[in-house]
PLY file of the C-alpha trace (Angstrom):
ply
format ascii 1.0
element vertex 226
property float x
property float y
property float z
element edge 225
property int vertex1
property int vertex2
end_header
26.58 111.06 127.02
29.72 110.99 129.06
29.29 111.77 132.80
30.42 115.57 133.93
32.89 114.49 136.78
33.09 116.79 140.14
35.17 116.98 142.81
35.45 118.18 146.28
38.64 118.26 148.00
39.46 120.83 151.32
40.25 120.32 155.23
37.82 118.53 157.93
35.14 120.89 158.65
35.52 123.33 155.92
31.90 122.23 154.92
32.32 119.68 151.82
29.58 117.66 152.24
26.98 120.89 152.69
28.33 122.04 149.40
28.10 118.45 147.87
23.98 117.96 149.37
23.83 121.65 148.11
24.89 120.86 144.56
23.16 117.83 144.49
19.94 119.09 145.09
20.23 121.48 143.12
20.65 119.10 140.00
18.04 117.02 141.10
15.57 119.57 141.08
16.53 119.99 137.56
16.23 116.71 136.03
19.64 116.00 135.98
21.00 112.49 137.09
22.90 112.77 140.05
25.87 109.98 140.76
27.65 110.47 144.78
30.88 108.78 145.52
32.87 108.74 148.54
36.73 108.31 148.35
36.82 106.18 151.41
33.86 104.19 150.97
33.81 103.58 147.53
36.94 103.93 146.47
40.14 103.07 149.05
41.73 99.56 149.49
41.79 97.51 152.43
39.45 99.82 154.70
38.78 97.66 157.06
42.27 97.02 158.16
43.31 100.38 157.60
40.86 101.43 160.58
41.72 98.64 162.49
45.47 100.21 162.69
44.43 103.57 163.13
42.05 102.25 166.41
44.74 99.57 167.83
47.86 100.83 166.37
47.74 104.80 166.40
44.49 104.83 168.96
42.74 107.12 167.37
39.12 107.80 167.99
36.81 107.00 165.23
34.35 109.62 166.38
33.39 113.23 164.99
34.19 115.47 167.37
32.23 118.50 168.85
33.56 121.56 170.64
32.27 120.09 174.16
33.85 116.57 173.29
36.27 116.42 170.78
37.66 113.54 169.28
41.63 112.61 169.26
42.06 111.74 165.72
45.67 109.74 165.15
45.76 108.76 161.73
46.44 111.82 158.77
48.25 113.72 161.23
50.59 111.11 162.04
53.77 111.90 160.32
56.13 108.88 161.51
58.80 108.11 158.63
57.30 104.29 158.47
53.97 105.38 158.48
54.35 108.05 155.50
56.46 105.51 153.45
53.50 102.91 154.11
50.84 105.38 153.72
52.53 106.41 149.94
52.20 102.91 149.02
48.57 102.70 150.01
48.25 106.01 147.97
49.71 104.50 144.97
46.88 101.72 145.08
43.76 103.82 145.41
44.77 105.60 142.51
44.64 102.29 140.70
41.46 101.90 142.38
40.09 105.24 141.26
40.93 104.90 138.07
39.18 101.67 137.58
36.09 103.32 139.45
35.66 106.29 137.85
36.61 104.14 134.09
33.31 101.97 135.10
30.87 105.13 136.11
31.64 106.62 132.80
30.94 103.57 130.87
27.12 102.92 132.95
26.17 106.10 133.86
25.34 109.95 132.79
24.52 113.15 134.51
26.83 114.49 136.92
29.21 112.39 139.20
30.26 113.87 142.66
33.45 112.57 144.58
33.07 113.64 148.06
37.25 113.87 148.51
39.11 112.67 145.53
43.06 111.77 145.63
44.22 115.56 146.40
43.00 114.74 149.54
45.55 112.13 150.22
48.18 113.24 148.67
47.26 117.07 151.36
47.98 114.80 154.05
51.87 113.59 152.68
54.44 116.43 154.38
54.04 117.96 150.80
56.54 120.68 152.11
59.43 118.63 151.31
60.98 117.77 148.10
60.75 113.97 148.31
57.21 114.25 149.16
56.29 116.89 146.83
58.14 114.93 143.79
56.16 111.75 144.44
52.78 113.89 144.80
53.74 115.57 141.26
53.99 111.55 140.28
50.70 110.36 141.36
49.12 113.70 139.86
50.21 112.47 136.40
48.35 109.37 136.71
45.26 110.71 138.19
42.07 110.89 135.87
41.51 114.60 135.54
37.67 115.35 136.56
35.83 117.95 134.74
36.05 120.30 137.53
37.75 120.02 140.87
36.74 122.12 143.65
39.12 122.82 146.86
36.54 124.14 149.34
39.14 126.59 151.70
38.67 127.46 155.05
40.36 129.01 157.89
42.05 126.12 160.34
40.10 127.45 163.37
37.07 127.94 162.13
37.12 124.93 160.93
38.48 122.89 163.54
35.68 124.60 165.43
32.95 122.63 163.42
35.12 119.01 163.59
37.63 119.62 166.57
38.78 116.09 165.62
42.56 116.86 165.11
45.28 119.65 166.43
45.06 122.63 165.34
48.73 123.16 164.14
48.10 120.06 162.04
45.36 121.84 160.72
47.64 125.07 159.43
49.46 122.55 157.90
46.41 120.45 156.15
45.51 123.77 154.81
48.93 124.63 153.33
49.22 121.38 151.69
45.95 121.74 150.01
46.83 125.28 148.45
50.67 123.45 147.24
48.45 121.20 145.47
45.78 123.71 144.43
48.66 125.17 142.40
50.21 121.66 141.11
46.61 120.44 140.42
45.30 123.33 138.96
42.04 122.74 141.35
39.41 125.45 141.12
39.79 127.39 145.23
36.43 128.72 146.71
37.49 131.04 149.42
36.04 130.71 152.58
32.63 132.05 153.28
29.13 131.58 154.32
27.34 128.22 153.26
25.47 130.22 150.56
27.69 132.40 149.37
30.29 129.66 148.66
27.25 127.50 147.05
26.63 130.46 144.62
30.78 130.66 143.57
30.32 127.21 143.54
27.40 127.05 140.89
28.98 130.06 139.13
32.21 127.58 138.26
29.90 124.65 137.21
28.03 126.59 134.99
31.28 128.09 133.21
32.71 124.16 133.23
29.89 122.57 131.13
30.88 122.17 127.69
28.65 124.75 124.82
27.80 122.02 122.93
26.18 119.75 126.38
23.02 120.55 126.77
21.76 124.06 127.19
18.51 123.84 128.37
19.54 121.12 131.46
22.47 124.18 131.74
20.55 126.54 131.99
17.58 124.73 133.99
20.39 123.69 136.69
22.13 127.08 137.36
19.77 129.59 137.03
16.83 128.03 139.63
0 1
1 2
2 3
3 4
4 5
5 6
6 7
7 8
8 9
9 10
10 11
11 12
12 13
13 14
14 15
15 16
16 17
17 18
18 19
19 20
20 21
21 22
22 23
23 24
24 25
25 26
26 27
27 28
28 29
29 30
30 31
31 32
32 33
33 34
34 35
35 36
36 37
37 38
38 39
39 40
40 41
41 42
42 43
43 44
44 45
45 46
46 47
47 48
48 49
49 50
50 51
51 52
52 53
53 54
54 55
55 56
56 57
57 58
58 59
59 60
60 61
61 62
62 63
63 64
64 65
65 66
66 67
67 68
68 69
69 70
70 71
71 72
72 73
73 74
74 75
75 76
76 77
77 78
78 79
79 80
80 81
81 82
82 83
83 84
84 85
85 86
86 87
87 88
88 89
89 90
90 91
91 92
92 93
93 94
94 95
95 96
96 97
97 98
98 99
99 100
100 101
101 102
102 103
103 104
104 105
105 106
106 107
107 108
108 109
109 110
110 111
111 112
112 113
113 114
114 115
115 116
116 117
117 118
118 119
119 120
120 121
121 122
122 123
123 124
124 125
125 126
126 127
127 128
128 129
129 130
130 131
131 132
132 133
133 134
134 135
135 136
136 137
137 138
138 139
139 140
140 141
141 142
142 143
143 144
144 145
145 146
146 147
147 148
148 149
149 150
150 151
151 152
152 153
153 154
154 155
155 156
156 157
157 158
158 159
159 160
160 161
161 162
162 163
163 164
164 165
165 166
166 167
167 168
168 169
169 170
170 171
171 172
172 173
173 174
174 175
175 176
176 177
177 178
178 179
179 180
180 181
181 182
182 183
183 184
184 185
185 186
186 187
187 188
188 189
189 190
190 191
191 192
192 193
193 194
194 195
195 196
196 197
197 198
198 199
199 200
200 201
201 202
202 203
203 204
204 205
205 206
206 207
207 208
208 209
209 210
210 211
211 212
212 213
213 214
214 215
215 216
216 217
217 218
218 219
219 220
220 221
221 222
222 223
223 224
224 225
């Protein structure tokens, strides 16, 4: 059977991966194979001299931050004209990339496939407030495998930056703003901001509604209602 494809998109610290561990457990205690990507790990070109520019180049710390120590991240946030044109480029081939991924998990695999991040969240960090930007965001959307359900995972900039204090706060406001433009253009499925368990249940609420009739019904029903 055809893998059910999830993703989870949203600004540093707005708790993705607790949702994703959340989510898969949950299926795991139900039988259900679980599949975990990451965008930057398994997915991105050229990593490796990507965070060699962002260290020499842009001398950004590598680091998660914490409120006592926080970490001066200089990569997303930089909005140079030469660095957004290059960074759109580099866009343009990890879609390729994710395309060819996600074409090889549904040929070997089943169950449920998680992206932790997924291409919304490079496309958030393009100045999506202007035309140009916007226009070649709307591009890349059109080639982008659609996943089965896409999850932006919303949070208020300081509370988050609170948990990861790893880059300015305005750029945060912004991050966040970016992410709702493309919650609209993407059609992505927004879990307000909340509690880890309350956003875990609205969460779980969408998956269930997202599985097909015909798929299943007793792994359905085992995975939601435990």
């Amino acid at each position: 059977m055809k893998p059910f494809v999830v993703t989870f998109s949203g600004i540093d610290g707005a708790g993705k991966t607790t949702q994703i561990d959340k989510l898969s457990q949950h299926l795991t205690e139900a039988g259900i194979p679980v599949h975990r990507l990451a965008l930057w790990d398994d997915v991105v070109l050229f990593r490796g001299a990507r965070s060699g520019f962002s260290r020499t180049i842009l001398q950004s710390d590598p680091n998660v931050g914490t409120p006592e120590h926080p970490a001066h991240r200089n990569d997303k946030n930089a909005q140079a004209r030469p660095l957004l044109f290059g960074r759109s480029i580099l866009y343009l081939f990890d879609l390729i990339s994710l395309r060819r991924r996600l074409r090889q998990m549904i040929a070997e695999t089943d169950g449920v496939v998680i992206f932790d991040r997924y291409i919304y969240d490079q496309l958030a960090a393009l100045p999506i407030e202007h035309w140009l930007a916007r226009n070649y965001a709307r591009i890349l959307l059109r080639l982008t495998p659609k996943a089965d359900i896409s999850f932006l995972i919303d949070a208020e900039p300081l509370a988050a930056r609170a948990r990861k204090p790893e880059y300015p706060l305005r750029f945060m406001y912004r991050y966040r703003n970016a992410f709702l433009k493309l919650q609209e253009m993407a059609e992505l499925r927004l879990i307000a901001p909340g509690n880890p368990e309350d956003v875990h249940s609205a969460v779980l609420a969408h998956f269930k509604k997202s599985i097909p009739p015909p798929a299943t019904e007793r792994e359905v029903d085992s995975a939601v209602v435990a």
